[in-house]
C-alpha positions in Angstrom: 0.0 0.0 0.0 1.1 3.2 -0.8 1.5 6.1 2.0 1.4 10.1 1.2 2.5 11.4 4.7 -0.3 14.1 4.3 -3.2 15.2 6.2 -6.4 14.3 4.1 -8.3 17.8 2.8 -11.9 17.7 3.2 -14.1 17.6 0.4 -15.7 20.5 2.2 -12.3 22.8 2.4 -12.0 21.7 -1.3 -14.3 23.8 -3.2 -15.8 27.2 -3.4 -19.2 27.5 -4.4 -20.2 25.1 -6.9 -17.7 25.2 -9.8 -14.5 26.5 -8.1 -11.7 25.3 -6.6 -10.8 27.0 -3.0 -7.0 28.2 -2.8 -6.7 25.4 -0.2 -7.5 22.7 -2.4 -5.8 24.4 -5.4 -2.4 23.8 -2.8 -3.4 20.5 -1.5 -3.9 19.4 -5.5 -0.3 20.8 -6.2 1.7 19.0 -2.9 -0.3 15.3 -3.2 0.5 15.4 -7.4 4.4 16.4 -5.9 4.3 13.3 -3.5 2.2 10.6 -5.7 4.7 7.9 -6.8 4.4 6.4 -11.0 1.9 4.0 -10.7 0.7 2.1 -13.8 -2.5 1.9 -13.6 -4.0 -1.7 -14.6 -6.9 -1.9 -17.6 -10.7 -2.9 -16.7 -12.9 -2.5 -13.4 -10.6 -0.8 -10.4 -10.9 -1.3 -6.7 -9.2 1.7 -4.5 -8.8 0.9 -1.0 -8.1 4.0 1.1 -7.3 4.7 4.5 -6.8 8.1 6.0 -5.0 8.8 9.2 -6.8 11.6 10.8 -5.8 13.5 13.7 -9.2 14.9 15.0 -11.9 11.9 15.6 -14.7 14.0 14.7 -13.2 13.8 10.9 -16.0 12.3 8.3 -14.6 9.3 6.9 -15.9 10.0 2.9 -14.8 13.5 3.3 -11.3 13.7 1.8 -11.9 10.6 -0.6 -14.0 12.8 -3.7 -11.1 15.4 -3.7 -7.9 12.5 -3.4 -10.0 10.6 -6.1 -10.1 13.4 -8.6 -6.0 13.8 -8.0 -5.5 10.5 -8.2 -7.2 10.2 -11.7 -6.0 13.5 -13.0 -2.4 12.2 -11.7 -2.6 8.6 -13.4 -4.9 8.9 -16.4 -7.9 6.8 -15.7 -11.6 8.1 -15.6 -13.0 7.5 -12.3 -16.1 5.7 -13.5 -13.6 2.4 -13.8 -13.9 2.1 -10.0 -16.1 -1.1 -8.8 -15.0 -1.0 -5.5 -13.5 1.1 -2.9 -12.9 0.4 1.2 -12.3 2.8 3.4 -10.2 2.9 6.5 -10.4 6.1 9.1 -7.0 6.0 11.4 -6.5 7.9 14.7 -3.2 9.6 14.7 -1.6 12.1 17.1 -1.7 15.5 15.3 1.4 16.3 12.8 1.1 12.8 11.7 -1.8 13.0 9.3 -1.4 10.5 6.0 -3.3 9.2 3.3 -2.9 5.5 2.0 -3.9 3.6 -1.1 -3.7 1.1 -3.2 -5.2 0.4 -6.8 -5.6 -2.7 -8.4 -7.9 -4.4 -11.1 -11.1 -6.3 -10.3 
């Protein structure tokens, strides 16, 4: 599994309005592209399994994945219709040691 040592941005910090990006998310998009690793990306159905370490507890667990989804498909060329099946891990971590894991891999 794959590990950005990054705290996860809220799908709620990412945009303003309904067709803008906030300048928070425009940064976060920048840094996580930085940080992604070459991937191939396999052909056919995908399954994504996430898991976010979070530092507050109160953090939604779907809230960063619509906003690290879009990166990861902007960053590695697949449309994100092609994912069948996602699971998604919320982690407790002491503050300052925020990440986001995943891994990628035909169905």
């Amino acid at each position: 599994m794959t590990t950005i040592k990054m705290k996860p941005l809220s799908v709620n910090n990412a945009w303003q309005g309904k067709r803008f990006k906030s300048p928070v998310y425009t940064l976060y998009e920048r840094s996580v592209m930085l940080l992604l690793p070459k991937l191939e990306i396999p052909d056919g159905n995908l399954q994504i399994d996430f898991e976010f370490g979070f530092s507050n507890k109160a953090s939604d667990l779907d809230n960063p994945i619509k906003p690290f989804l879009d990166i990861l498909q902007k960053k590695y060329g697949f449309n994100d219709s092609r994912v069948w099946k996602a699971t998604i891990l919320k982690t407790i971590v002491p503050k300052g040691s925020e990440f986001i894991k995943f891994n990628i891999f035909e169905i």
